[in-house]
N, C-alpha and C positions, 0 to 999 in steps of 0.2 A: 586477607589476601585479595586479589586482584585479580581476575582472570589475562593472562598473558596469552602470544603464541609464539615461543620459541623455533618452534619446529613450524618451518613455513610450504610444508611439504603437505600435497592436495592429490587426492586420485579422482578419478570420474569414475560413477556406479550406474555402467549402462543400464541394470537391471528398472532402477529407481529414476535412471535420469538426473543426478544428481552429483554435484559434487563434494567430497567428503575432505573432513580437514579438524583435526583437532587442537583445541587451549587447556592453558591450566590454571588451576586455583592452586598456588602451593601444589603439594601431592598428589593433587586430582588432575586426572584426564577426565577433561569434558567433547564429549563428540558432538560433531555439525555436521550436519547435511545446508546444503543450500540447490536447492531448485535448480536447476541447468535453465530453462525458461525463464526464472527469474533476473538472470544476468545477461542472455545474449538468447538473440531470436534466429539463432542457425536451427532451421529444420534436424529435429533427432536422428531422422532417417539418412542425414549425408553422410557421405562414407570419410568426412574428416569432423563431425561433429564432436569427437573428444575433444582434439585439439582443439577447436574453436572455443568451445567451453573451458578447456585449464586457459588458453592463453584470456579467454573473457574473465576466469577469476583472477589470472596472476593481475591484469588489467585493475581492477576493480577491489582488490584485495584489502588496504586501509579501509574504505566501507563497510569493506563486509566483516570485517574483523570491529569493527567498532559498531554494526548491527546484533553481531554477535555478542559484544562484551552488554550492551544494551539489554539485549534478552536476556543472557545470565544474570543481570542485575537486578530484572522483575521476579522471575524465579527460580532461584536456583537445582535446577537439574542436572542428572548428568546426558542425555543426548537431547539433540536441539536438531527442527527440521525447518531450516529458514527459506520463506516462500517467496513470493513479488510481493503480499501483501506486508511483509516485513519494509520493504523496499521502497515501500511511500512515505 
């Protein structure tokens, strides 16, 4: 199987700074984080940095979802915490 993403639904993890988003293999749920800084350089600390960061992933989403499918494809795991150095 092939890692898809069906479900194109994404939250932001202020704790982590991060934005979270899941694919699947077949039956499996594999989880993603991807870095908030890796996608948009809005200060964390503004009082609309969530939004800036979903609308920065819904932005940038085809990439990131084929950065993603890329790393599943080196090693299969099931959570994945993709950085800016993903991004190069």
């Amino acid at each position: 199987m092939s890692l898809t993403f069906p479900n194109r639904s994404r939250s932001y993890d202020e704790a982590g700074k991060r934005i979270r988003f899941v694919g699947h293999d077949g039956m499996f749920q594999i989880s993603f984080s991807v870095a908030a800084d890796a996608i948009s350089k809005a200060p964390p600390e503004a009082p609309t940095a969530e939004a800036t960061y979903l609308a920065a992933f819904d932005t940038a989403s085809n990439s990131i979802y084929e950065i993603a499918r890329n790393a599943y494809a080196r090693t299969r795991k099931s959570i994945y915490v993709l950085t800016a150095a993903d991004f190069r």
